[in-house]
C-alpha positions in Angstrom: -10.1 -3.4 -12.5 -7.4 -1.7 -10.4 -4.7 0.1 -12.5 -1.1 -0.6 -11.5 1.1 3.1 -11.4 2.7 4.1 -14.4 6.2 2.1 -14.8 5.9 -0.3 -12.7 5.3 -3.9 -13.2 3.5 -7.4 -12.0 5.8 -10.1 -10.5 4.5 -13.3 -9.4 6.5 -14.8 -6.6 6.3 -18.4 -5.0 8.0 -18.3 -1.3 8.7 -20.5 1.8 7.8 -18.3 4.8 10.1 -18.1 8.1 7.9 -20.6 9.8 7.6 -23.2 6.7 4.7 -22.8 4.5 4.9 -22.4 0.8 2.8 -19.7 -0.6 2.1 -19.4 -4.1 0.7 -16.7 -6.6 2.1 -13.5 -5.0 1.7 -10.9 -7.2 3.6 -7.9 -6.7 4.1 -4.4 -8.0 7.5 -3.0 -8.7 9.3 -0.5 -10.9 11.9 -3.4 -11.6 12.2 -6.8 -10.1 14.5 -6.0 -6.9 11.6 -3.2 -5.7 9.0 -6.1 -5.9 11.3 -8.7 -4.0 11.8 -5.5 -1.9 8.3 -5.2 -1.0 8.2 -9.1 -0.6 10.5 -8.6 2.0 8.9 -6.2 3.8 5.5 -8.3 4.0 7.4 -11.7 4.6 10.6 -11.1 7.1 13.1 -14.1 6.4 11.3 -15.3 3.7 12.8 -17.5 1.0 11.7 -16.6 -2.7 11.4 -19.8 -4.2 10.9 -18.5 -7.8 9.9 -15.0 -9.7 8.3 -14.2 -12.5 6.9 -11.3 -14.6 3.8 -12.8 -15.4 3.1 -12.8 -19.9 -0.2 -10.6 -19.1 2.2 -7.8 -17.7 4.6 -7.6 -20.0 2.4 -7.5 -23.8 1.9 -4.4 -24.8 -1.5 -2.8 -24.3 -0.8 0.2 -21.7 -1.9 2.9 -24.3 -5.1 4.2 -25.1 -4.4 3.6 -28.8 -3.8 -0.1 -28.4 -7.3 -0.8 -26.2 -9.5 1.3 -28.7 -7.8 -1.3 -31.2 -8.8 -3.9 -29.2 -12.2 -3.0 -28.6 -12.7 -2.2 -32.8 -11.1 -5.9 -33.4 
């Protein structure tokens, strides 16, 4: 499992690319939404973000060491 850096966050975006094509399911890292779309941007030049979310995974709480030893003692 690859850990994401400290403060940042997953968004999922669904765009149309420059030349048409829809692609769904991006998943992005950024410390807040506008570095993600950022990023988006950098991959996918002229890109048009159809729709972005922080995906409900990503944003329960869970990130601490105490909450996964309470998970794994559930």
């Amino acid at each position: 499992m690859r850990m994401q850096p400290a403060g940042t966050h997953k968004y999922g975006f669904r765009i149309k690319t420059h030349s048409g094509p829809v692609v769904e399911r991006l998943l992005i890292h950024g410390r807040d939404e506008a570095e993600a779309t950022r990023k988006l941007e950098r991959m996918y030049p002229n890109c048009r973000v159809l729709e972005c979310v922080r995906p409900a995974a990503d944003a329960m709480p869970g990130d601490s060491f105490q909450n996964v030893v309470d998970l794994l003692t559930r």
